[in-house]
C-alpha positions in Angstrom: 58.8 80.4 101.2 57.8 76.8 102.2 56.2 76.0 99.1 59.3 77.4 97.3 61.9 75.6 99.2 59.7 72.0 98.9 59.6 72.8 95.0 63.7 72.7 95.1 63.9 69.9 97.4 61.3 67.9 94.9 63.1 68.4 91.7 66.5 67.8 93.3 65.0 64.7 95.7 67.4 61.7 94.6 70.5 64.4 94.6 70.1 65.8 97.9 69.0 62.2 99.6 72.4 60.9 98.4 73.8 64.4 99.6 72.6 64.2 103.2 74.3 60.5 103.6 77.4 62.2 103.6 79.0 62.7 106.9 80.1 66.0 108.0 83.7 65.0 107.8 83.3 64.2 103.8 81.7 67.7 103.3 84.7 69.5 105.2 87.0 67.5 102.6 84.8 68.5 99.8 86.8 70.8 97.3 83.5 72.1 95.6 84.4 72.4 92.3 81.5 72.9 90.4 81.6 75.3 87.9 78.2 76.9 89.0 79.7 80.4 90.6 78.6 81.9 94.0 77.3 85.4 92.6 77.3 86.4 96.5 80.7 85.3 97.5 83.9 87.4 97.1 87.2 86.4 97.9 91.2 87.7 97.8 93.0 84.4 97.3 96.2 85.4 99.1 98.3 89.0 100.0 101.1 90.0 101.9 101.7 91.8 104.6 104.9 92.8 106.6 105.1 89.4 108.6 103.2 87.1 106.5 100.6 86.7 104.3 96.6 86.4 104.4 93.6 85.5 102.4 89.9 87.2 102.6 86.6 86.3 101.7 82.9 87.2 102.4 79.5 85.9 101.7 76.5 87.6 101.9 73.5 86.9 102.8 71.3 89.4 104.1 69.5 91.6 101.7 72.1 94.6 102.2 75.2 93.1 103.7 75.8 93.4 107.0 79.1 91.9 107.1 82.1 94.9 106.8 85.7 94.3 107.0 89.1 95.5 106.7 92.5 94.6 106.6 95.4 97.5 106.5 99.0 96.5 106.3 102.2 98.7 107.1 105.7 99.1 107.5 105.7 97.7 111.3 101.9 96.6 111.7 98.9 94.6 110.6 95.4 95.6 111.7 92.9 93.2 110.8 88.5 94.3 111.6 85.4 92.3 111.2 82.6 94.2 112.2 79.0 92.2 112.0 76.4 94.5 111.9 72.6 93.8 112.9 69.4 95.8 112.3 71.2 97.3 109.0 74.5 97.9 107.6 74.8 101.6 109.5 77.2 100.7 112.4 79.4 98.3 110.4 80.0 100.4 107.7 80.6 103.1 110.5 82.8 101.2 111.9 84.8 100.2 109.1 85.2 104.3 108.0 86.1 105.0 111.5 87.5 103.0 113.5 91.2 102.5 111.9 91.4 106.0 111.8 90.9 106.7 115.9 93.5 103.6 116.2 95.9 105.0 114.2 95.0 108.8 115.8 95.3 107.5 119.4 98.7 106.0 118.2 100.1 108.6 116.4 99.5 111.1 118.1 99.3 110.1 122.0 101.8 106.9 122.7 104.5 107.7 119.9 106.8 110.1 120.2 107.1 112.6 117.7 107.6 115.9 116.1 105.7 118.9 115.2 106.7 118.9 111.0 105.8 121.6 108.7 104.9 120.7 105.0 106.0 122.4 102.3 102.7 124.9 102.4 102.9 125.6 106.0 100.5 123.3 107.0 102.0 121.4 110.7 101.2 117.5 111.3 102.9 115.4 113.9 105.7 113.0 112.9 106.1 110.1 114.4 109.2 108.2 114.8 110.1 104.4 115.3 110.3 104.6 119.8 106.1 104.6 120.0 104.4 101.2 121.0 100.8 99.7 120.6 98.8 99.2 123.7 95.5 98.0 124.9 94.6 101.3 126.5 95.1 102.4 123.0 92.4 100.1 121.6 90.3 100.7 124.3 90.4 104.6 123.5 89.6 103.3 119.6 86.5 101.9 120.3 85.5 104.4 122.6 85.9 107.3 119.9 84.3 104.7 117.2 80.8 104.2 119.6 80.7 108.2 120.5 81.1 109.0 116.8 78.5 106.6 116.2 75.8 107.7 118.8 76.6 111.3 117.4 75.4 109.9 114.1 72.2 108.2 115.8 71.3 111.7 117.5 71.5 113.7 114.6 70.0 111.1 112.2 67.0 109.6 114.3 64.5 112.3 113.8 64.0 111.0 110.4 64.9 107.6 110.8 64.6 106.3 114.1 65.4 102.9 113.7 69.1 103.7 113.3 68.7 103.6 117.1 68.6 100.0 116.8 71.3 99.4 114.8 74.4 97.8 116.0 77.5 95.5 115.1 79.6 93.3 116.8 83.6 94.3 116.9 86.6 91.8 116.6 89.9 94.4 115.6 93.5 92.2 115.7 96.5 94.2 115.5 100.5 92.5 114.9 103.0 94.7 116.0 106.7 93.7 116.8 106.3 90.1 117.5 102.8 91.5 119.4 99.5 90.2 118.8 96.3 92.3 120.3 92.7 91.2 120.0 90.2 93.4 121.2 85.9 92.1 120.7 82.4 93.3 121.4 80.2 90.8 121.0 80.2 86.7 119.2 82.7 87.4 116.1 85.6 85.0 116.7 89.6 85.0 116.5 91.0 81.3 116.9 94.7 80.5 116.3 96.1 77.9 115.2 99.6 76.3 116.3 101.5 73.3 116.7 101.1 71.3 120.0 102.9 67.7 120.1 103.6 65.1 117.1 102.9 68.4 115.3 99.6 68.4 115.4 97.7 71.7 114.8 95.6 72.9 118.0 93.0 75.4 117.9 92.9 78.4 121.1 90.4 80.6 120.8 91.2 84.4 121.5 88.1 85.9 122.2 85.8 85.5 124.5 81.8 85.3 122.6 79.5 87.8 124.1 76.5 85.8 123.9 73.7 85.5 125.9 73.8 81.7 125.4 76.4 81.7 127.8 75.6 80.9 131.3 78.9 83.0 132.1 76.9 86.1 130.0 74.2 85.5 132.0 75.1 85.0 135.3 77.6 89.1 134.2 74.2 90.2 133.5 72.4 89.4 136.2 75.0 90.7 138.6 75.3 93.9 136.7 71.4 94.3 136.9 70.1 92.9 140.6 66.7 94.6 140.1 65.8 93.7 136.6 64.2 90.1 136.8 64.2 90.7 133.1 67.7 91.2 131.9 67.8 87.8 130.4 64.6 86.2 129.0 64.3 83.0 127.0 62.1 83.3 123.9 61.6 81.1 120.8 64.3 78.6 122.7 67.0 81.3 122.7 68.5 83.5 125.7 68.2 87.1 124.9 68.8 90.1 126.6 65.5 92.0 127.7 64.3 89.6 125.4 65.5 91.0 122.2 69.0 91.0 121.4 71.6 88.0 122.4 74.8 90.1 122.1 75.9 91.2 125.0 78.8 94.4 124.0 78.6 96.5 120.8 79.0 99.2 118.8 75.3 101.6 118.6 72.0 99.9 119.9 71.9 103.1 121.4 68.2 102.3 122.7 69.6 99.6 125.0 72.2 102.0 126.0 70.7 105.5 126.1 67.1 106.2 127.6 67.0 109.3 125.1 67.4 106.5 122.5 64.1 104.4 123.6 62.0 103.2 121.0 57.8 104.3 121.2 55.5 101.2 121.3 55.3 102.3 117.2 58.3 100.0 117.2 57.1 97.2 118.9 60.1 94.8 118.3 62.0 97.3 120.2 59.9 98.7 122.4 60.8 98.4 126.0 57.7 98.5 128.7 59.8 100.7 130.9 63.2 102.9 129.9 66.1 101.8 131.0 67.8 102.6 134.2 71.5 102.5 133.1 73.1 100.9 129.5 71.7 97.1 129.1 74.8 96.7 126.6 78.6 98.1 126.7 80.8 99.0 124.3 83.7 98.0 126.8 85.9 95.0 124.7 87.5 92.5 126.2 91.5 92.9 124.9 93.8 89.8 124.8 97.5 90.2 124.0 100.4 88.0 124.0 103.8 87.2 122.9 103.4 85.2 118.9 105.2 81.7 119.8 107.4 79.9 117.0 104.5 77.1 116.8 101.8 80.0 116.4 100.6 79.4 112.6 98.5 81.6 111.5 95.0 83.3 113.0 91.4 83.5 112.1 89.5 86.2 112.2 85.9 85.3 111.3 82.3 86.7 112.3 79.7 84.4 113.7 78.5 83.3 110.8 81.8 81.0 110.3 81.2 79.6 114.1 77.9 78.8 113.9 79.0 76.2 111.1 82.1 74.7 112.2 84.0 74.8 115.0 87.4 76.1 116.2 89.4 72.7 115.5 87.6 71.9 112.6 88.9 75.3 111.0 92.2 75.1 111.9 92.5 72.0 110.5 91.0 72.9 107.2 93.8 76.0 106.9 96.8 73.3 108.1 95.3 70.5 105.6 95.0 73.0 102.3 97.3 75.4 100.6 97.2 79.0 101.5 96.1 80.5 98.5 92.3 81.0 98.4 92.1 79.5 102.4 89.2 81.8 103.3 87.1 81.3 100.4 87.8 77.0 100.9 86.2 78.3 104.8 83.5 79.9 103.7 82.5 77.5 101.1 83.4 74.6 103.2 80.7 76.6 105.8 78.0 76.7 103.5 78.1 73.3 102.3 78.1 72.1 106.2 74.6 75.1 105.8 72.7 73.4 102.9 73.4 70.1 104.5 71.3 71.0 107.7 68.2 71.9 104.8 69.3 68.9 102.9 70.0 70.9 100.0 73.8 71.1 98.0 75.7 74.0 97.7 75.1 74.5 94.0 71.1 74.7 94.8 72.3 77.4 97.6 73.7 79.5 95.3 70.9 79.7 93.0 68.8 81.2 96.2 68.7 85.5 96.4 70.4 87.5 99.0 67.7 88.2 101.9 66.0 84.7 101.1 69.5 83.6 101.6 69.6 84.8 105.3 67.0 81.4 105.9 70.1 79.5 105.4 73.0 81.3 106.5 74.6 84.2 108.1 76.4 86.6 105.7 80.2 85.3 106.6 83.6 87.2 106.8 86.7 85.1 107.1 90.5 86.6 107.2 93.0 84.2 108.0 96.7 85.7 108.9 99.6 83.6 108.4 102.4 84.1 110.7 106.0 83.8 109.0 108.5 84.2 112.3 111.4 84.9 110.3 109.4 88.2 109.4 108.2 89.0 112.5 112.1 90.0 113.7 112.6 91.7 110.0 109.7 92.9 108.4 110.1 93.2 104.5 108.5 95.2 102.2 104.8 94.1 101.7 102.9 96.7 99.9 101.1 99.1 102.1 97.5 98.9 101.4 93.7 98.8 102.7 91.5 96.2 101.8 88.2 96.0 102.0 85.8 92.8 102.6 83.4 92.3 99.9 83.2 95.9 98.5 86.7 94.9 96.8 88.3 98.2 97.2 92.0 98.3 97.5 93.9 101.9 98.3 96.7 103.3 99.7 96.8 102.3 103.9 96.5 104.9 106.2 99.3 103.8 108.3 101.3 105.4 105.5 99.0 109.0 105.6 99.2 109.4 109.1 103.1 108.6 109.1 104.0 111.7 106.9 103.2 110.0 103.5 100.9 111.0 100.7 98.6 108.6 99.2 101.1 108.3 96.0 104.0 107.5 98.9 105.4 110.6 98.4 106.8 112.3 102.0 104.5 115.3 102.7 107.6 116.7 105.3 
């Protein structure tokens, strides 16, 4: 790997020294327009949805992505998910299958009122009319069902492959609803919005809150929640982790840092704990902010950690205000990796000629969605197609806001 990476930086010496001159401010106004394509990064330039539009894209980086993601627009709703997995793909991609789905159940069928309807072959569903509202107890519920699906998964599947009990991912799930915005997290993905503050300058607020044992607030949660385990939170190789291993602190599966039936034998040494665990090290519990959208709230960014650990929250929301809206995620995520081969003193183009897995050496994989917020929608919602998108898998199909709602994948009533 060394020998590898000194071979690029020697052929592409008197490139990359003029390169790392540049200041970080001249590679976030970089337009990177090289012809040399990114074969790892896939983008949706811009869509609609029922109060705006938004723009999507992802890069990998790991071996097998990581990185799932969603965004599902209907009639009276937005939901947006970025779900960064770690140890494996399994509890993302979970996620991602799952996750709408309980949202839309506990919504449906629990805080709306409705109907009992019979289709035209006798079959009976529920019917929902317009009086129903979205709240958090709602999302909690959501996750809830999403991690006991998921340890369901783990218990049946660990026999014969018993690391899936050491596969997580982080959660960040946005939802607009009637002038409404909800953010619920597990874990370090981010949500940042961006409005105007005075002289009209954009200002970044973050949303979330990162659940990260780098923070001394994490820490000092920890501790309290575990008096008699001197070892909750251990430095190692210059980073904070909990029992050593993992630096999230909330999540979807790591069912061995959750479930002593889950504990790994010392045949796993990485995850291997010297004694079982007294009660869950990790929660699945998100943290869920709400609030009124404001006429100088912009638009929001929804972006895994891989975004963060590159730029920060001003320095994003600037880029979106600076640059048209068409193709805004991909300009992050490029802008991201430039501000990446910098650190290694390499360009972007030499980045992109670098293999997924290898790739992980330089970068996280990334997910960005940015959701623009038109107010004059928010009060009458137009027709925006009702669709589900997918991050990086590009699959686009009919939304499940309109199944669950009494209408057939071809928009057909089923009533």
């Amino acid at each position: 790997m060394l020998s590898w990476l000194t071979r690029i930086v020697m052929a592409c010496w008197r490139p990359l020294r003029r390169y790392a001159r540049m200041s970080k401010d001249d590679i976030l106004n970089d337009d990177d327009d090289s012809a040399i394509p990114d074969s790892l990064l896939w983008s949706r330039d811009l869509e609609k949805h029922s109060f705006g539009e938004f723009s999507f894209a992802v890069v990998q980086a790991n071996e097998a992505i990581e990185d799932y993601s969603q965004v599902e627009t209907g009639r009276d709703a937005t939901f947006i998910g970025v779900y960064d997995g770690h140890g494996g793909p399994d509890a993302s991609r979970f996620i991602s299958d799952h996750l709408f789905l309980n949202f839309m159940i506990e919504f449906d069928f629990r805080d709306m009122a409705g109907s009992l309807m019979y289709g035209a072959n006798g079959s009976a569903f529920w019917y929902a009319r317009e009086r129903g509202t979205i709240s958090e107890e709602i999302l909690r519920s959501a996750f809830s069902a999403t991690e006991d699906g998921f340890l369901t998964l783990v218990r049946r599947s660990c026999g014969i492959k018993p690391l899936i009990a050491a596969v997580g991912s982080c959660c960040l799930v946005g939802v607009i609803w009637r002038g409404m915005l909800y953010v619920a997290n597990l874990g370090d993905s981010r949500a940042v919005i961006g409005s105007l503050g005075r002289s009209s300058k954009i200002v970044a607020e973050q949303l979330t809150r990162d659940h990260n044992a780098s923070m001394e607030e994490v820490r000092q949660e920890l501790k309290s929640l575990h008096p008699d385990d001197s070892q909750i939170v251990v430095m190692k190789r210059g980073v904070w982790r909990i029992k050593g291993i993992i630096q999230v602190s909330r999540s979807i599966g790591d069912a061995y840092l959750k479930r002593p039936e889950f504990s790994l034998d010392s045949s796993f040494p990485r995850f291997h704990l010297p004694e079982p665990i007294r009660r869950p090290v990790l929660t699945s519990e998100p943290s869920i902010y709400s609030r009124v959208l404001r006429p100088n709230d912009k638009f929001v960014i929804f972006a895994s950690d891989g975004l963060w650990e590159q730029l920060t929250n001003q320095e994003a929301v600037e880029i979106v205000c600076n640059n048209p809206r068409a193709g805004i995620a991909r300009k992050l995520v490029k802008t991201a990796l430039n501000v990446a081969a910098r650190k290694r003193e390499l360009r972007y183009d030499d980045l992109k000629k670098v293999d997924k897995g290898v790739r992980r050496f330089f970068h996280d994989d990334i997910t960005v969605v940015v959701i623009f917020i038109d107010h004059e929608l928010l009060e009458n919602s137009t027709s925006a197609p009702e669709m589900s998108v997918r991050g990086f898998n590009d699959t686009v199909g009919p939304s499940n806001f309109n199944i669950l709602q009494g209408i057939d994948a071809n928009g057909r009533s089923t009533i």
